[in-house]
MIBAKE-810816 format. One line per 8 residues: number of its first residue (from 1); for each residue z negated, x, y of N, C-alpha, C. Coordinates in steps of 0.2 Angstrom, whole numbers, plus 5000, padded with zeros to 4 digits. Each point is the difference from the previous one (the first is absolute). Layout:
REM residues N
NUM	Z:X:Y:Z:X:Y:Z:X:Y; ...
//
This chain:
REM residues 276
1	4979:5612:5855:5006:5004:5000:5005:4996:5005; 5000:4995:4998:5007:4994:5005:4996:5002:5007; 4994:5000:5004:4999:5003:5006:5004:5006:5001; 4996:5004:4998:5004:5008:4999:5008:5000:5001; 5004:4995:4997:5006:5000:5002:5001:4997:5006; 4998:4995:5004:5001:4999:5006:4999:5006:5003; 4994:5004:5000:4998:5004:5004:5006:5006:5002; 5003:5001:4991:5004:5005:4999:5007:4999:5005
9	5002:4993:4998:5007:4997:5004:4999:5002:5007; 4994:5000:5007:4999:5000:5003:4999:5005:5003; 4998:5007:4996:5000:5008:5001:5009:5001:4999; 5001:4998:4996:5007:5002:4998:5005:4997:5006; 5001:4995:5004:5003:4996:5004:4997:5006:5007; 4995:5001:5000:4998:5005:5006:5002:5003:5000; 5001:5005:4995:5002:5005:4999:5007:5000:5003; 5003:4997:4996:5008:4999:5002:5001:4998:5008
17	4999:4997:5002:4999:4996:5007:4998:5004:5005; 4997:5006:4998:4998:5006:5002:5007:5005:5004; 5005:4999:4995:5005:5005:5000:5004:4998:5003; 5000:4991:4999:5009:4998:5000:4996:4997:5007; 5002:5004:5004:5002:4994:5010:5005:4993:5001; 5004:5001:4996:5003:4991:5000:5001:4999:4994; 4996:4993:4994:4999:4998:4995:5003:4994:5001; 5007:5000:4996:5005:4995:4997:4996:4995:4998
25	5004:4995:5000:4999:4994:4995:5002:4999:4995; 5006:5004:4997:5002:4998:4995:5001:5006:4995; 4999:4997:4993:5001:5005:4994:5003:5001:4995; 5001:5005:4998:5005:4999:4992:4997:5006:4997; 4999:4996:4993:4999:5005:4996:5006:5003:4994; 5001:5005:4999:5009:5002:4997:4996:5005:4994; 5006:4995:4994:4999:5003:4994:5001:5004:4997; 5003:4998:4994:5005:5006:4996:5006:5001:5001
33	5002:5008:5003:5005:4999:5002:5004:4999:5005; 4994:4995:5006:5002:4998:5004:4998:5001:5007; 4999:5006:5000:4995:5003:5005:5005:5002:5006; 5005:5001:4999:5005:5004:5004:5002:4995:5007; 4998:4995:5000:4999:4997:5006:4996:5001:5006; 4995:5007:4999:4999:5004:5004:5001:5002:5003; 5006:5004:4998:5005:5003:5003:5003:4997:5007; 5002:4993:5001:5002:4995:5006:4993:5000:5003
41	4996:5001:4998:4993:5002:5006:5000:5003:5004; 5001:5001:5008:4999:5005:5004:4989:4999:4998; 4999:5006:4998:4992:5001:4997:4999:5004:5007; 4991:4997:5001:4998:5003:5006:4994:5002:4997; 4998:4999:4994:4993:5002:4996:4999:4999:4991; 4997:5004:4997:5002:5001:4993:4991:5001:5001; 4997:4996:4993:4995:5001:4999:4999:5003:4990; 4999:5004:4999:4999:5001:4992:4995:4994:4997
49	5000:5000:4994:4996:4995:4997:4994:5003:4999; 4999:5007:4997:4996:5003:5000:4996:5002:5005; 5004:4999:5006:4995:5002:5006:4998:4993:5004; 5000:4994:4996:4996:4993:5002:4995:4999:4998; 4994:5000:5001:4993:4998:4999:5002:4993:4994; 4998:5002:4995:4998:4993:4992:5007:4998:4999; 5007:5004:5002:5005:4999:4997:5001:5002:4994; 5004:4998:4995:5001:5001:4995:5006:5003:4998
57	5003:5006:4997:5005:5004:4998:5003:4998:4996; 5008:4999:5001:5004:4997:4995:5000:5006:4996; 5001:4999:4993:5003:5004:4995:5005:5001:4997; 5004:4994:5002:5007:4998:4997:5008:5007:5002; 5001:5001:4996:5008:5003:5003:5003:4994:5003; 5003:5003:5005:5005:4995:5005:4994:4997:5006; 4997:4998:4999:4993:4999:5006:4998:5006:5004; 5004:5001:5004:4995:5006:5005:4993:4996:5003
65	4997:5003:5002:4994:4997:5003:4997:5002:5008; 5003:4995:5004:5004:5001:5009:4995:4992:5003; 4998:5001:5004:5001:4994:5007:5003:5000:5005; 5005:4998:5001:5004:5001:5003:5001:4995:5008; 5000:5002:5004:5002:4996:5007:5005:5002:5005; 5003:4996:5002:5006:5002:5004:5004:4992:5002; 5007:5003:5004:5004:4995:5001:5005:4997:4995; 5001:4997:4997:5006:4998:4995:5003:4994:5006
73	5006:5003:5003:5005:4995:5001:4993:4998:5008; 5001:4993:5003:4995:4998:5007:4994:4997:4996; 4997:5004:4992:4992:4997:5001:4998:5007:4998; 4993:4999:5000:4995:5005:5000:4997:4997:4993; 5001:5005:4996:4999:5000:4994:4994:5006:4996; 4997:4997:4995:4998:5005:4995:5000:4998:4992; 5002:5007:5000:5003:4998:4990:4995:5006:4995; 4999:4997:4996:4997:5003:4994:5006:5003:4996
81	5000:5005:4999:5005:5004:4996:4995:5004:4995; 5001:4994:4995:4996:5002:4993:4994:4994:4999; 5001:4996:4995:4994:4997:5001:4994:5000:4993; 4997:4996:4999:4996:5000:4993:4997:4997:4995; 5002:5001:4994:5002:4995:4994:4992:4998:4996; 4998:4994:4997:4996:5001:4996:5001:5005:4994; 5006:4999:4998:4999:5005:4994:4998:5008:5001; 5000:5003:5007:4998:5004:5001:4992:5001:5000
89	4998:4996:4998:4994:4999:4997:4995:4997:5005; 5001:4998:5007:4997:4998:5005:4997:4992:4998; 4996:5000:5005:4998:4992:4998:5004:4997:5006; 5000:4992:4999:5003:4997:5007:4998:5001:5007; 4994:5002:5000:4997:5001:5007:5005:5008:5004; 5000:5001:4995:5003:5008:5002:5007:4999:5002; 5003:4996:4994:5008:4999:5001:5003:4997:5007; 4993:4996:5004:5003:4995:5002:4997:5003:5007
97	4995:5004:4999:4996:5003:5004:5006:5001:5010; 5004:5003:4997:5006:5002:5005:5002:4992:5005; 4999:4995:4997:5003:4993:5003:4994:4996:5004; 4994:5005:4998:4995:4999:5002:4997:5001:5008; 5003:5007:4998:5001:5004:5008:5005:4997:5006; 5005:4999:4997:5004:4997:5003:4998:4993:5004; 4999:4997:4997:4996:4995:5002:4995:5002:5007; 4996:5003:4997:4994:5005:5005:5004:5001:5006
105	5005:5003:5000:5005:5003:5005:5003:4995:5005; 5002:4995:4997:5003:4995:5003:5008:4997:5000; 5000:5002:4993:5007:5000:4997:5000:4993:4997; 5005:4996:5003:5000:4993:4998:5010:4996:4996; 5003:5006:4997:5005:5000:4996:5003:5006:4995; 4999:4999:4994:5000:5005:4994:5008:4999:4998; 5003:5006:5000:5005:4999:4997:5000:5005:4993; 5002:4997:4995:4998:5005:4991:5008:5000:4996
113	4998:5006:4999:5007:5001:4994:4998:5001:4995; 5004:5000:4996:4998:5004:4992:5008:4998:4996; 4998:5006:4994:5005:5000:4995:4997:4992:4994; 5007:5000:4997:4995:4993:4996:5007:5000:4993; 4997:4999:4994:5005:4995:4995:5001:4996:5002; 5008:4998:4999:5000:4992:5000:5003:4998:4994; 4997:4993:5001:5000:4995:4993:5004:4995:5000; 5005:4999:5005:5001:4996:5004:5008:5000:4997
121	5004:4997:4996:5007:5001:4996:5004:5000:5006; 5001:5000:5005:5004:5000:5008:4999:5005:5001; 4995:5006:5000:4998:5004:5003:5004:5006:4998; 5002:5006:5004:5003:5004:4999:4996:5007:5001; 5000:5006:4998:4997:5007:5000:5003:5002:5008; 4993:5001:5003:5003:5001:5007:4999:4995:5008; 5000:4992:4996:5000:4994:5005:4992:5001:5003; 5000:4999:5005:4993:4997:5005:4999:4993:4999
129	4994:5001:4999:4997:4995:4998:4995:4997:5005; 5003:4995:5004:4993:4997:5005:4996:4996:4996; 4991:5002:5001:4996:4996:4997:4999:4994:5003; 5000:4996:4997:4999:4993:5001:4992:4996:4996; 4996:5006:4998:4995:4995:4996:4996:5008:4996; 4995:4997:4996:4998:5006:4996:4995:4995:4995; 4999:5003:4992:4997:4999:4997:4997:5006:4999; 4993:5001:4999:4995:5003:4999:4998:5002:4996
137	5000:5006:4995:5000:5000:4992:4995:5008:5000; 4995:5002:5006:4999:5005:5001:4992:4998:4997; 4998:5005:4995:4992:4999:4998:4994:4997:5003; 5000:5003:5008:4996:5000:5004:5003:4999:5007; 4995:4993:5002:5002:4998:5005:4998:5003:5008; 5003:5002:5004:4999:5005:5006:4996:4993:5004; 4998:4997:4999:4995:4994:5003:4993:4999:4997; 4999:5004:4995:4995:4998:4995:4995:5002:5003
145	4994:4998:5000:4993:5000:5003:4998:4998:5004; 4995:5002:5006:4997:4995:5005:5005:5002:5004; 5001:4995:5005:5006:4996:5007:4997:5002:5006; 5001:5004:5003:5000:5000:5007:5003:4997:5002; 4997:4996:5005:5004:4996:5006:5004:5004:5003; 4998:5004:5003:5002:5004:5006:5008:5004:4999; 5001:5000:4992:5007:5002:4997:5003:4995:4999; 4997:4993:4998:5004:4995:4998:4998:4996:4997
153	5002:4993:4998:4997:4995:4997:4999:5000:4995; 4996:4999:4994:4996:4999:4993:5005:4999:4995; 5005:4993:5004:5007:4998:4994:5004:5000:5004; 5005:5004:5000:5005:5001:5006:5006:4996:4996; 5004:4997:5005:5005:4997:4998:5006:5004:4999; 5005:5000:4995:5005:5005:4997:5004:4994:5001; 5001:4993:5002:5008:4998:5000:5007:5004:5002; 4998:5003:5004:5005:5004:5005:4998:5007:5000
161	4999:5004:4995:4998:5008:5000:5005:5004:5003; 5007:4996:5000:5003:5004:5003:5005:4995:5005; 5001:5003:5008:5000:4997:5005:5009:4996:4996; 5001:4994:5002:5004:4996:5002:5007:5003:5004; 4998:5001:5007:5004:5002:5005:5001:5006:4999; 4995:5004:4997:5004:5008:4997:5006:4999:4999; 4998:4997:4992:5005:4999:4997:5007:4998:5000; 4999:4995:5005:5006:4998:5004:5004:5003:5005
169	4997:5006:5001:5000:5004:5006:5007:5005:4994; 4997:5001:4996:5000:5005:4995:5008:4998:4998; 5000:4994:4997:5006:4996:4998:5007:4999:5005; 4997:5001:5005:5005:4998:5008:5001:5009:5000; 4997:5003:5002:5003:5009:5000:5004:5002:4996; 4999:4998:4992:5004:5002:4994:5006:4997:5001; 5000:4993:5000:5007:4998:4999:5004:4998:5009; 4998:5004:5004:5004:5002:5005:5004:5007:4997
177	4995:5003:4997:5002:5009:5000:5004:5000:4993; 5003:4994:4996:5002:5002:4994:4994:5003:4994; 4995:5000:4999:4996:5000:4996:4997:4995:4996; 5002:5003:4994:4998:4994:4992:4992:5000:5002; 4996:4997:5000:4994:4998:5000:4997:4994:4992; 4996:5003:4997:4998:4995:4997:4993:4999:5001; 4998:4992:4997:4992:4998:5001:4996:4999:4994; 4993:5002:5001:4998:4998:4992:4993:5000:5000
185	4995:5000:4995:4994:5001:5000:4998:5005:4996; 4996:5004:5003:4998:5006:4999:4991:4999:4994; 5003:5004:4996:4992:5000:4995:4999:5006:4999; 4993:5001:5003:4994:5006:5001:4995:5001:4995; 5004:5007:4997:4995:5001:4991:4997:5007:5002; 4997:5002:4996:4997:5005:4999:5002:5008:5000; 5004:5000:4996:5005:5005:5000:4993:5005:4994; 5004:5007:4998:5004:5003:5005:5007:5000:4993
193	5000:4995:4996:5006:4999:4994:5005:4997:5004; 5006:5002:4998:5005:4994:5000:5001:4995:4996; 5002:4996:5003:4999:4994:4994:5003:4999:4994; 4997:4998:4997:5003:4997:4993:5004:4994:4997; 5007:4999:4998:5003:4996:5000:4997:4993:4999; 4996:5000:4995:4996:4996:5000:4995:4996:5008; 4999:5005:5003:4996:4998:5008:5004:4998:5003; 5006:5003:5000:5006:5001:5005:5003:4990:4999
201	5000:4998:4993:5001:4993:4998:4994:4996:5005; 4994:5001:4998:4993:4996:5002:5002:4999:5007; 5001:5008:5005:4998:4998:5006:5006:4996:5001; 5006:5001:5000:5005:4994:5001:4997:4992:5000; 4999:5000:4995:4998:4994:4997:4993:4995:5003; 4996:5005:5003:4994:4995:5003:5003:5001:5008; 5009:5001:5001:5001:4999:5008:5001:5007:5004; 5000:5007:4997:5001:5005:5002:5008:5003:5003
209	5000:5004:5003:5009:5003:5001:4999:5006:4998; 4995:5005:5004:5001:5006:5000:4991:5001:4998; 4998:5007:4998:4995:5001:4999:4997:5007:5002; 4994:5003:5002:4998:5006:5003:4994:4999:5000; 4998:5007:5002:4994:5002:4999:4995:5002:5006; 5001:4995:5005:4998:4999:5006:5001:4995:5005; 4998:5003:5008:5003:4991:5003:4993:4995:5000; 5001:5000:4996:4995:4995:4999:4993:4997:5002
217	4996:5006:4997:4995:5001:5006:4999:5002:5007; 5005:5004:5002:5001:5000:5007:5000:4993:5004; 5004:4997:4996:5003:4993:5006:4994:4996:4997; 4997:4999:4997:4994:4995:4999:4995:5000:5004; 4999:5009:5000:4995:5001:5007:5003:4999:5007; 5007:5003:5000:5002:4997:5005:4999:4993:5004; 5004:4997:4994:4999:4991:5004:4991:4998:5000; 4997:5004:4996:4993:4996:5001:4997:5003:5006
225	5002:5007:5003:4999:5002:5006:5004:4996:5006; 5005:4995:4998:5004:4998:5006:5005:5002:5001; 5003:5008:4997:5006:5004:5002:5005:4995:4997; 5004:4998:5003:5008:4996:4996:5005:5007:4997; 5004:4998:4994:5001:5005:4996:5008:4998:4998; 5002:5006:5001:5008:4999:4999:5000:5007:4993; 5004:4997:4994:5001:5006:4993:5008:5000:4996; 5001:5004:5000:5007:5001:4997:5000:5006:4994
233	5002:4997:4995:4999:5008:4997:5009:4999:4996; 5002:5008:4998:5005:5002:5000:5002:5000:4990; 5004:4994:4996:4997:5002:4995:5005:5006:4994; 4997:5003:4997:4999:5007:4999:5002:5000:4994; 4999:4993:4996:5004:5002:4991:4997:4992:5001; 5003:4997:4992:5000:4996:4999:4997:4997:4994; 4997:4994:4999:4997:4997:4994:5003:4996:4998; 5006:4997:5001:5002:4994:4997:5001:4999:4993
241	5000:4995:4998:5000:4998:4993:5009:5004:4997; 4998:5005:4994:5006:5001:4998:4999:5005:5003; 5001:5005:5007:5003:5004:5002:4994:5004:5002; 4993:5001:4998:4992:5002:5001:5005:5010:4998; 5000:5004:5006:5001:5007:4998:4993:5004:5002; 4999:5005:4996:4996:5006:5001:5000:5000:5008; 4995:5002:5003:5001:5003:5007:4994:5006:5000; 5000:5004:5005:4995:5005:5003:4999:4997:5006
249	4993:5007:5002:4999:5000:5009:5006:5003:5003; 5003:5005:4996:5007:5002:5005:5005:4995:5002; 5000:4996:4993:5007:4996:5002:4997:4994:5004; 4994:4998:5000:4998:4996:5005:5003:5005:5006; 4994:5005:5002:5003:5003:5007:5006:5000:5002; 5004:5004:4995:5008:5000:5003:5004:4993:5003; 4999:4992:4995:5002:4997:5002:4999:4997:5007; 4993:4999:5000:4996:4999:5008:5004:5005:5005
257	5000:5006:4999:5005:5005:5003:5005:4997:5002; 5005:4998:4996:5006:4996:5002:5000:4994:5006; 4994:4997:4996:5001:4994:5005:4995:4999:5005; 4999:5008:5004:4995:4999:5003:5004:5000:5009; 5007:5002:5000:5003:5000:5006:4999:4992:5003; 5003:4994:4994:5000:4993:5005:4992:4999:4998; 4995:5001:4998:4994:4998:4998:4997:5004:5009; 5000:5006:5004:4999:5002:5004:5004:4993:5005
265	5008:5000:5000:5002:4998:5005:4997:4992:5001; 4999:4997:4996:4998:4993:4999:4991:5002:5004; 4996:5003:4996:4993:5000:5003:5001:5002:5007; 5005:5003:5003:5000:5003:5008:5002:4994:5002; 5005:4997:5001:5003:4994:5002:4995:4994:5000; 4996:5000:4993:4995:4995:5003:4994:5001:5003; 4998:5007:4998:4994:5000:5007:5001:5000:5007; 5006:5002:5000:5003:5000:5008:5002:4994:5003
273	5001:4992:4994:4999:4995:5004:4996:4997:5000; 4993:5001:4995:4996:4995:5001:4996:5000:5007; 4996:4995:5003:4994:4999:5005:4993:5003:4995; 4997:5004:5005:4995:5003:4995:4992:4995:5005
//
C-alpha cells in the first residue's frame, strides 16, 4: 500500500505539472472562512479537486474544493481552497496526501490558516493568532508506517515546525500596519465536536492557546518533506476558564469572515517579502 502511494503522489504531480507551465514554489493552504484571499490572486489556472487523479473531495461547508495558481502580489503562488479533515473520515495519508504533491512539484514553503478556539485568557474573538509550536492530539499519526527515504527522514526533527524568520517577518508587517497580532501554541484534535469546558481547561493546561481541527498533519508532513511552514489561525470563539460559550460552524465562519481582511493583508505582505 505505502508503494502505491508513492506511485499515486507521482501520477498525481504529473498530472498537475501537466497543465500548470510555470510552477510556483510557494503555498498556502486557506481554511474556514478564509478563502477570500483568492480574490487578490490574478488566477492563470483553476484545477477542480475532482478532476485530479487520487484527490480527495472536501465535504465540509465553507471548503470549496479548488487548486489554484496564479500571481498574489510579485510571487507565483498556489493555494488550496478547501482542505481535508480527518474527521471527515479520511486516513492521514489522504489528509496529508495534497502536501505530498506539493513536495513532488517543487514547492519548498507552505503557508496555513485555520479558524481555532482560544484558550488563552489574553485572547480575544477575532484576534490572529501566529502559530508558534503545536501539540499533537490527533489519533493517528500522518507518519505512521514504513519511511521512505525519498519523502523524508524516518524521525524528522519538529524543533522548528514553524519557520523562525516567518514569524518574524510576520511580527515586523503587523506592527508597522497597526495590527494586534497575537502568538501561541496551536493543538490538533480530532474534531468534528466543539470542545468541552472541561477539554477547553486540559488543552490550556498541558501549554495550549487556541485549539482546531487541523494544521497539524499538513505541517508534519510538510517539515518532514523539508517544506518550512508559516500558520496563523484566526480565533473564532473562546474557551477560557469562566467565559466557555456555545459556538457553531456558522459562528465560527462568520467570525473568520470578519477577520479575514487583515488576516489576507498580513499573508500578502509576507509572501511578498520573503526570499523563496
Amino acid at each position: 500500500m505505502e508503494k502505491e502511494m508513492l506511485d499515486l503522489i507521482k501520477q498525481t504531480a504529473a498530472f498537475i505539472s501537466g497543465k500548470i507551465k510555470d510552477m510556483p514554489k510557494t503555498a498556502i493552504i486557506l481554511g474556514t472562512g478564509l478563502g477570500e484571499l483568492v480574490n487578490h490572486i490574478d488566477i492563470t489556472d483553476e484545477l477542480a479537486y475532482e478532476d485530479i487523479p487520487n484527490f480527495p473531495v472536501s465535504t465540509v461547508e465553507g471548503h470549496s474544493g479548488k487548486l489554484i495558481f496564479g500571481q498574489l502580489g510579485n510571487k507565483r503562488i498556489m493555494a488550496m481552497k478547501g482542505r481535508f479533515h480527518f474527521y471527515e473520515g479520511y486516513n492521514m495519508q489522504l489528509v496529508t496526501f495534497p502536501v505530498r504533491v506539493m513536495k513532488e512539484l517543487g514547492i519548498t514553503t507552505l503557508f496555513v490558516s485555520n479558524a481555532a478556539g482560544g484558550m488563552n485568557p489574553d485572547f480575544k474573538i477575532g484576534d490572529l493568532m501566529i502559530i508558534t509550536d503545536h501539540i499533537n492530539l490527533f489519533p493517528e499519526h500522518p507518519l505512521r508506517g514504513k519511511n521512505f527515504d525519498e519523502l523524508g527522514p524516518r524521525f524528522p526533527d519538529m524543533s522548528e515546525a514553524y519557520s523562525p524568520e516567518l514569524i518574524a517577518d510576520a511580527k515586523k508587517v503587523a506592527a508597522e500596519n497597526g495590527i494586534r497580532l497575537v502568538e501561541g501554541v496551536y493543538v490538533g484534535t480530532q474534531g468534528p465536536t466543539f470542545e468541552t469546558p472541561a477539554e477547553y481547561r486540559y488543552f490550556h493546561r498541558i501549554g495550549g492557546d487556541a485549539v482546531g481541527m487541523s494544521t497539524v498533519p499538513e505541517v508534519i508532513v510538510a517539515r518532514h518533506s523539508g517544506i518550512r511552514c508559516f500558520g496563523m489561525s484566526v480565533i473564532t470563539d473562546l474557551g477560557v476558564e469562566g467565559i466557555v460559550e456555545k459556538v457553531s460552524h456558522e459562528e465560527v465562519q462568520k467570525a473568520a469572515a470578519a477577520a479575514e481582511p487583515k488576516m489576507t493583508f498580513i499573508m500578502k505582505e509576507l509572501i511578498n517579502k520573503f526570499e523563496e
